[in-house]
C-alpha positions in Angstrom: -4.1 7.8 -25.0 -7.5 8.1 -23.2 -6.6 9.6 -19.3 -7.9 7.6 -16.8 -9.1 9.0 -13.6 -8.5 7.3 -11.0 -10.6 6.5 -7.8 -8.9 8.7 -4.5 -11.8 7.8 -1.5 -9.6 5.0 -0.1 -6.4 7.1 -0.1 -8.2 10.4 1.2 -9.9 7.9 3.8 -6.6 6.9 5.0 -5.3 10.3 4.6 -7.9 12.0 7.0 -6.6 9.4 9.3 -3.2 10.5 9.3 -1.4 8.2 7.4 1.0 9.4 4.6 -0.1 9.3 1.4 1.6 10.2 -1.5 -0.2 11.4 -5.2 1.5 9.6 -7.9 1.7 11.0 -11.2 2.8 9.3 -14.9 1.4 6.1 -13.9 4.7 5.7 -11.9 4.8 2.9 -9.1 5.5 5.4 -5.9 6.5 9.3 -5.5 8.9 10.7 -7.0 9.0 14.4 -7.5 5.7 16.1 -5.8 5.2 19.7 -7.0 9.2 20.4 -7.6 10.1 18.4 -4.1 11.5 15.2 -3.6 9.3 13.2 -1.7 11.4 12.8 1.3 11.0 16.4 1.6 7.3 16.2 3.4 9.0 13.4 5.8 11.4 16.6 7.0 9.0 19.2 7.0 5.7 17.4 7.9 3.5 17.9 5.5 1.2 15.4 5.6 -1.7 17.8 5.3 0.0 19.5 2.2 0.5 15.8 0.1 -3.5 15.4 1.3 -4.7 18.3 -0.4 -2.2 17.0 -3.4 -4.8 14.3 -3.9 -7.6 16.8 -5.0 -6.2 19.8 -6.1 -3.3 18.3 -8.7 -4.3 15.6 -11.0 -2.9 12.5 -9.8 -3.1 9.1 -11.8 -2.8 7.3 -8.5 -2.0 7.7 -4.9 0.5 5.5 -2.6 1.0 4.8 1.0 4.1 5.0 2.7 4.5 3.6 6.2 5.4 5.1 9.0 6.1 4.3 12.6 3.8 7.3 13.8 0.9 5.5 11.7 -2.4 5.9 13.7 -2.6 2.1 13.6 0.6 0.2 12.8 0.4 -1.5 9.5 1.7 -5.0 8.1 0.7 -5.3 4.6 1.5 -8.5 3.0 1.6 -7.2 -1.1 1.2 -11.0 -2.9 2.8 -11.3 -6.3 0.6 -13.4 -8.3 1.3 -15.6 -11.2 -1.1 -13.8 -13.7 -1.6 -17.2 -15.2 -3.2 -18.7 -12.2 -6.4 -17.1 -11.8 -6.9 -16.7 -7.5 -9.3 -15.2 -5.3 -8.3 -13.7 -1.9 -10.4 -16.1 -0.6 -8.5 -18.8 -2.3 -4.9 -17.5 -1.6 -6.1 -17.4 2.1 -6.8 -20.9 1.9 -3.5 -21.7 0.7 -1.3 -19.7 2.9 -3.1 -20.3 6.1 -3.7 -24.0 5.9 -7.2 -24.0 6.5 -7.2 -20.8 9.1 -10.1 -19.3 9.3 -9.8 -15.5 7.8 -8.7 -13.2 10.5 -11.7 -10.3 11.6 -10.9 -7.2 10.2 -8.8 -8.5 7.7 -8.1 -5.7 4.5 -8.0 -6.8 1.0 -7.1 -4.6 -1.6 -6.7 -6.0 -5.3 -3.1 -4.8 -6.3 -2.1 -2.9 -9.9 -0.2 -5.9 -10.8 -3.2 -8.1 -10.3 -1.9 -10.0 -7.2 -3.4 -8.9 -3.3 -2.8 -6.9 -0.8 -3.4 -8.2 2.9 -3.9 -5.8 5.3 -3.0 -6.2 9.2 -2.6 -4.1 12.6 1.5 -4.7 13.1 2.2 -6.5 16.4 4.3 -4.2 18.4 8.2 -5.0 18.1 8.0 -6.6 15.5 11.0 -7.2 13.1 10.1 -8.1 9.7 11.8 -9.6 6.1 11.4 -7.3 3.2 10.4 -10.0 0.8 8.5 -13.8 1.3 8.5 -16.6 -0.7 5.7 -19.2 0.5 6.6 -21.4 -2.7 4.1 -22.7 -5.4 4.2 -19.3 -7.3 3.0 -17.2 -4.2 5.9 -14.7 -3.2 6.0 -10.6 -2.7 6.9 -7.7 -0.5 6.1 -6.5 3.0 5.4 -3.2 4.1 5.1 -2.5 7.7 5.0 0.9 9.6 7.8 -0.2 11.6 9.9 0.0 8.7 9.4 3.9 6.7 9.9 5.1 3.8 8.9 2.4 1.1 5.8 2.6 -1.2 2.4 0.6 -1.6 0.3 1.9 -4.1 -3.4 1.2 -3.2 -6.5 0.5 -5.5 
């Protein structure tokens, strides 16, 4: 099997920022084991510079973000699950879930692994949040918010 590399800017970009970013490894869907330590371990021993460095100097086939309620800027991502039928834009699936909104400024879209979206917002303070959503006509997924740690996004 050809070995992929994969693009790190966005996740060192958010890492230099200071938000937790996890290599992934074995095309695995989150962290696992990082160098011989579960990942919980950098959580206890903050070692968010030590998982940043993990980005460059291992060989990651991806990298995640993991939420956390010291984020620099609180987080609400909205990770749509897409029928991979039904071809959608962002623009599109805005249209649909906002009933004619207009997009929000500053708005982050990322293009998720499983072909679905990732929508990107500063988290209202006090805010207490589902894990899942279910909008109906095939458009449903996860949410991933700093208020709540310890869960996975991967990113582009």
């Amino acid at each position: 099997m050809k070995r992929i590399t994969p693009k790190l800017g966005f996740a060192e970009s958010l890492a230099e920022q200071g938000y937790w970013i996890f290599p992934t490894y074995n095309r695995q869907k989150g962290a696992r084991q990082i160098m011989g330590k579960p990942w919980g371990w950098y959580f206890e021993e903050g070692s968010q510079e030590m998982l940043a460095s993990m980005l460059t100097r291992t060989n990651p086939t991806g990298a995640s973000l993991c939420p956390h309620p010291n984020d620099p800027n609180p987080l609400l991502i909205l990770d749509f699950d897409l029928d991979p039928h039904q071809a959608m834009s962002w623009e599109k699936l805005w249209e649909r879930i906002s009933t004619g909104l207009p997009i929000p400024k500053g708005l982050g879209v990322t293009k998720s692994i499983s072909g679905g979206f990732h929508f990107w917002f500063k988290l209202p303070n006090a805010m207490k949040l589902p894990d899942k959503f279910d909008l109906g006509s095939g458009i449903a997924g996860e949410i991933r918010a700093s208020s709540r740690p310890k869960t996975f996004i991967m990113l582009p």
